[in-house]
C-alpha positions as CSV (number, residue, x, y, z in Angstrom):
1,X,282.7,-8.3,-128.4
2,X,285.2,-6.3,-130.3
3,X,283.0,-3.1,-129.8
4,X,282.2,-4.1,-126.1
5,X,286.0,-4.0,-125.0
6,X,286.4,-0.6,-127.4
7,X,283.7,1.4,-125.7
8,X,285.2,-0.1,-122.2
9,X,288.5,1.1,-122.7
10,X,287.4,4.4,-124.4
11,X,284.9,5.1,-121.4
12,X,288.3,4.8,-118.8
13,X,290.5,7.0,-121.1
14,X,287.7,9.9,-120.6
15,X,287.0,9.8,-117.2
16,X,290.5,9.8,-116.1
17,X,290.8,12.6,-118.3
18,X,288.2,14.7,-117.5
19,X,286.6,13.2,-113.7
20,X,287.7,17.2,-112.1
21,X,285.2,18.5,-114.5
22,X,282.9,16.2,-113.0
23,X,282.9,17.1,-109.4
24,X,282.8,20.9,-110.2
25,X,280.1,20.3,-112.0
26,X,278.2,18.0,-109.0
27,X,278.7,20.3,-106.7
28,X,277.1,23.0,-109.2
29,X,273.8,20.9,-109.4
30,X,273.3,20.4,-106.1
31,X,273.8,24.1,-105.3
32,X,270.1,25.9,-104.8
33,X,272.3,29.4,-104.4
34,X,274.7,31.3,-106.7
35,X,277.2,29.3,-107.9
36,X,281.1,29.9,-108.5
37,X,282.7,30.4,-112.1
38,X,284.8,27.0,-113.0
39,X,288.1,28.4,-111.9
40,X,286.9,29.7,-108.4
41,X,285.0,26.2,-107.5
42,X,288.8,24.4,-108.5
43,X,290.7,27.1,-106.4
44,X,288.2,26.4,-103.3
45,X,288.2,22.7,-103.6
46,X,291.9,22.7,-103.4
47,X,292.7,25.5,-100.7
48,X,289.8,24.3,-98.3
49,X,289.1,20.5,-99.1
50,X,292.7,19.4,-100.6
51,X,293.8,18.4,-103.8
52,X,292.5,14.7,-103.6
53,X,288.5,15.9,-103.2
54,X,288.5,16.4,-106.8
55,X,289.2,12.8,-107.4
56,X,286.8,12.1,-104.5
57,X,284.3,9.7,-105.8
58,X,286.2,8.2,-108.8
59,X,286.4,4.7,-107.9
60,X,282.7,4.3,-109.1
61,X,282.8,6.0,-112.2
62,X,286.0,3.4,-112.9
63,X,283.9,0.5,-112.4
64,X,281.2,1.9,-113.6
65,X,282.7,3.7,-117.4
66,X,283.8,0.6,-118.6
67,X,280.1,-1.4,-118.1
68,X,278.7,1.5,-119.4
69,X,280.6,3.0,-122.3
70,X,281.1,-0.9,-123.3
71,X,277.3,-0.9,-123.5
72,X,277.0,2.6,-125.4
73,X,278.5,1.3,-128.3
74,X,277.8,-2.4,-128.3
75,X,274.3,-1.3,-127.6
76,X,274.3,1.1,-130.4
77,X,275.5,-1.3,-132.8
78,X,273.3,-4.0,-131.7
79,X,269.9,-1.5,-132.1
80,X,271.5,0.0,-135.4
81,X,271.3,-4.0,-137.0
82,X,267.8,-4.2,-135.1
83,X,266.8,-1.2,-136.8
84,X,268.1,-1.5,-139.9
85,X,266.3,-5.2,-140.4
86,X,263.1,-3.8,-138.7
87,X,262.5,-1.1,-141.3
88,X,263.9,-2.8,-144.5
89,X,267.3,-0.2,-144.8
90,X,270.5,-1.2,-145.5
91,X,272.2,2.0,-144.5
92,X,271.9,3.6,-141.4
93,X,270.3,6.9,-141.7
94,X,269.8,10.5,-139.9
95,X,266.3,9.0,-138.3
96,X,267.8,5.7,-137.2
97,X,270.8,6.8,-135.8
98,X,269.1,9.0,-133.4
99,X,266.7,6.1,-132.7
100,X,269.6,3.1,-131.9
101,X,271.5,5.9,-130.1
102,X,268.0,6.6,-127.5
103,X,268.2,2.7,-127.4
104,X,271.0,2.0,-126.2
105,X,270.7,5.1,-124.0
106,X,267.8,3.5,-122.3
107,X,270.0,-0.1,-121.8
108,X,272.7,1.9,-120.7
109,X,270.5,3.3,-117.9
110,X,270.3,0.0,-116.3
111,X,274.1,-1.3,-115.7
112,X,275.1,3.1,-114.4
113,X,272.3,4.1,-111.8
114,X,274.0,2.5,-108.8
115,X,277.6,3.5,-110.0
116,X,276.2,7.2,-110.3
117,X,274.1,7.0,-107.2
118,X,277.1,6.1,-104.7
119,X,279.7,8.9,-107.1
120,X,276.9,11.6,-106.5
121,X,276.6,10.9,-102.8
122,X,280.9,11.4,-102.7
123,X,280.9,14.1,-104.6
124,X,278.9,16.3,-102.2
125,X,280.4,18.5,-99.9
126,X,277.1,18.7,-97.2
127,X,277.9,14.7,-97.2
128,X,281.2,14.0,-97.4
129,X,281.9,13.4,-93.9
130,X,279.1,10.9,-93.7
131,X,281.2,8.3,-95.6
132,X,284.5,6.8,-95.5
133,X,284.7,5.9,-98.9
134,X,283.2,4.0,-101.9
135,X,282.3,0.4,-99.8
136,X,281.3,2.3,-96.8
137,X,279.0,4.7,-98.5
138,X,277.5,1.1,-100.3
139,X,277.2,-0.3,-97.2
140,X,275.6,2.7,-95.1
141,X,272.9,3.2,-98.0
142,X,271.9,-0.3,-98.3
143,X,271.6,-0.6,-94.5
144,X,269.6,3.0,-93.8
145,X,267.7,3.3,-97.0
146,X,267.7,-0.8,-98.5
147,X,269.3,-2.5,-101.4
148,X,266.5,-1.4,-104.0
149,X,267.7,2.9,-102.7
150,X,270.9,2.2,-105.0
151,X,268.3,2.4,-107.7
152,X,266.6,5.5,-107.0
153,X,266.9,8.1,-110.0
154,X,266.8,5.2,-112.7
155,X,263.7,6.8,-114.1
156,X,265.4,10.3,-114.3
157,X,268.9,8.4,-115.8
158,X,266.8,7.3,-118.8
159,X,265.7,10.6,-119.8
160,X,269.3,11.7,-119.4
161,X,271.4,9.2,-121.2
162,X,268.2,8.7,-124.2
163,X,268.6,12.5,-124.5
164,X,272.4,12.9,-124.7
165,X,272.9,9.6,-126.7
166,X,269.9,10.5,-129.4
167,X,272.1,13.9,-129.4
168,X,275.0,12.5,-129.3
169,X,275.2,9.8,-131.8
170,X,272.2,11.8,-134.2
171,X,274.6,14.6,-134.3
172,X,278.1,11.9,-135.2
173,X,276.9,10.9,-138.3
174,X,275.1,14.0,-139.3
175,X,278.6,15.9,-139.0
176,X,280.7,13.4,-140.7
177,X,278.7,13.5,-143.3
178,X,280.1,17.0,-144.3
179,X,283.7,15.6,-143.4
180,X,286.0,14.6,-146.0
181,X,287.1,11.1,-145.3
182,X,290.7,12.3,-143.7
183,X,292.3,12.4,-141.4
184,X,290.0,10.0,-139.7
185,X,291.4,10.5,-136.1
186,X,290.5,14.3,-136.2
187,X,287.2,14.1,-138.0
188,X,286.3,11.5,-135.4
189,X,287.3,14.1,-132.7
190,X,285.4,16.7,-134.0
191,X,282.2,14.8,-134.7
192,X,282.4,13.6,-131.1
193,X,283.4,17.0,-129.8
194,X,280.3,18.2,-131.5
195,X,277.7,15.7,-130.6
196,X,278.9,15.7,-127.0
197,X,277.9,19.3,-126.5
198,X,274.8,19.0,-128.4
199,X,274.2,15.9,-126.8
200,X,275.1,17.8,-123.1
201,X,273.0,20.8,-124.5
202,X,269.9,18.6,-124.9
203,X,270.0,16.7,-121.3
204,X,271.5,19.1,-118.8
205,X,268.0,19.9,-117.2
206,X,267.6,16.4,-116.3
207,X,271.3,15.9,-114.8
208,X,270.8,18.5,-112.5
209,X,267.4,16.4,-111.5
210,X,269.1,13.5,-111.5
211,X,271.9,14.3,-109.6
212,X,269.2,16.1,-106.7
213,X,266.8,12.6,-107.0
214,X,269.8,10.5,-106.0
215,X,271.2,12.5,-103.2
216,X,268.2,12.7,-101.6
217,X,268.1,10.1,-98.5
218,X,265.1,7.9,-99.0
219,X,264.7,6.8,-95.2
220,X,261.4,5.7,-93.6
221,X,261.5,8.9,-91.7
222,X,261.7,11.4,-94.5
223,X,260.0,12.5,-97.8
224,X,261.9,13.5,-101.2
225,X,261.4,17.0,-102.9
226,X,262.7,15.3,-105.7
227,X,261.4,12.5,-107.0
228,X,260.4,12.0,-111.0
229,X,262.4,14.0,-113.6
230,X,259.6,16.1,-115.1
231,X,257.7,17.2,-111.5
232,X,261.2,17.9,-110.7
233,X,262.3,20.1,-113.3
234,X,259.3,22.3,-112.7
235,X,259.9,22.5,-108.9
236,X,263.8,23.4,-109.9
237,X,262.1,26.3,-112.9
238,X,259.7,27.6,-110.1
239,X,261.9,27.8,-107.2
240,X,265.5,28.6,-108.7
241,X,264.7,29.8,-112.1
242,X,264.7,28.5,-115.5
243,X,268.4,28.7,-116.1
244,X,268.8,26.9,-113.1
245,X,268.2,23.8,-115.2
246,X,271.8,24.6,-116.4
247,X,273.7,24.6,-113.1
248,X,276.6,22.6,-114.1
249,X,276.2,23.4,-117.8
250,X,279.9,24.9,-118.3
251,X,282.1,22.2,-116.2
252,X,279.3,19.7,-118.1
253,X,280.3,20.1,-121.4
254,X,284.0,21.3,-120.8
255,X,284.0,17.9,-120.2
256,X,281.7,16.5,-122.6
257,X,282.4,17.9,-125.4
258,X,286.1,17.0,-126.0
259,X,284.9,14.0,-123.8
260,X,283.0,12.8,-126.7
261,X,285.5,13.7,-129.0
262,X,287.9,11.9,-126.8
263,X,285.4,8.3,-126.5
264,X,284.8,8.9,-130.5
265,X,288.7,8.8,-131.3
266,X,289.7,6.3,-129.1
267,X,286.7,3.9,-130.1
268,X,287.1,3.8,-133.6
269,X,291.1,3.4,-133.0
270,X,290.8,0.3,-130.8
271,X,288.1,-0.9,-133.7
272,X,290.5,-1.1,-136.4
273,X,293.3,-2.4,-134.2
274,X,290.7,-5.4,-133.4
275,X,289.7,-6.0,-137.0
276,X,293.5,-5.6,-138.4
């Protein structure tokens, strides 16, 4: 429970921090044409659409980081004791951390699809006069496209979050093995820092699938170019280019990276204040 209400709180603290990131980098993805450098995107967002659209969308991601942060890290250690008893170890290892991290990665998968779906669908600019607001955009996709359309890009969120998580938390306890013990606080920042870029290295080409899966309308009246992660990533290679794959990558892991470093810190801090 302790590592449940750690990861929830964590999850908040980064998004709230770093949610700006998150629409430039949106708006990247879904872009099949040049895109603008960080700064340019921020300056257009803010002299065409307002100051508010860069916080457009961030009601979901609320609800939604403290679910799925909470099960990051509960899941993680609940896979890690799996593990560990499975295969006869009483430490956790290089192998195994990468292994509970893709495991909980996967579970994680299940509790964000719908929070990401509806933050996606906000986020776009070709869109965003088609809903009011977080409710109304619930309502108008369950009614046009059904209730089971708010989980449309699950398949395409696993290979996401196993990536990035198997990165992510692989990468953790690799670096702090090469840490001295202190200061705790920083090493935890760096370790996080580090495995969130490698983490946001590793599953970028399958956010920018994701993110064009679950803004496509699923209506009886039309058919997806974007529908499974891997058929996708090809169309997205042979269409846009390889590097393509990367729209997003710079906002991505601006955000990411001191993200993790961020989720890392504040995780661990709220896990000692629980067991003192």
């Amino acid at each position: 429970m302790d590592s449940f209400a750690a990861g929830a709180i964590a999850g908040v603290t980064e998004v709230l921090t770093m949610y700006p990131l998150d629409v430039i980098k949106t708006r990247s993805q879904l872009s099949t044409g040049k895109n603008m450098g960080i700064i340019a995107s921020f300056n257009n967002i803010v002299q065409h659409e307002g100051v508010g659209r860069l916080y457009r969308g961030i009601i979901p991601p609320i609800l939604m980081e403290a679910p799925k942060r909470a099960t990051k890290f509960a899941a993680n250690d609940m896979w890690g004791q799996f593990y560990r008893k499975l295969f006869d170890v009483e430490k956790t290892n290089q192998s195994l951390s990468i292994l509970t991290g893709a495991s909980a990665g996967a579970m994680e998968s299940f509790v964000i699809v719908p929070f990401e779906l509806v933050k996606i669908r906000l986020q776009d600019k070709k869109s965003a006069h088609l809903y009011l607001g977080t409710m109304d955009c619930v309502k108008k996709i369950v009614k046009q496209e059904g209730a089971l359309a708010l989980y449309n890009g699950l398949e395409a969120t696993m290979m996401r979050n196993i990536t990035w998580n198997a990165g992510y938390f692989g990468v953790i306890f690799r670096v702090k093995a090469h840490l001295p013990e202190k200061p705790e606080i920083l090493n935890n920042f760096i370790a996080g820092a580090i495995g969130g870029c490698v983490g946001t290295v590793l599953n970028t080409p399958f956010d920018v699938v994701k993110s064009r899966i679950q803004n496509s309308s699923r209506t009886s009246s039309s058919s997806s170019k974007y529908n499974w992660s891997i058929p996708s990533l090809f169309i997205v290679a042979r269409e846009e280019g390889f590097w393509a794959l990367y729209k997003g990558f710079v906002p991505k892991v601006l955000r990411l990276g001191p993200g993790g470093g961020i989720l890392l810190v504040v995780y661990n801090v709220l896990m000692e204040f629980f067991r003192k």
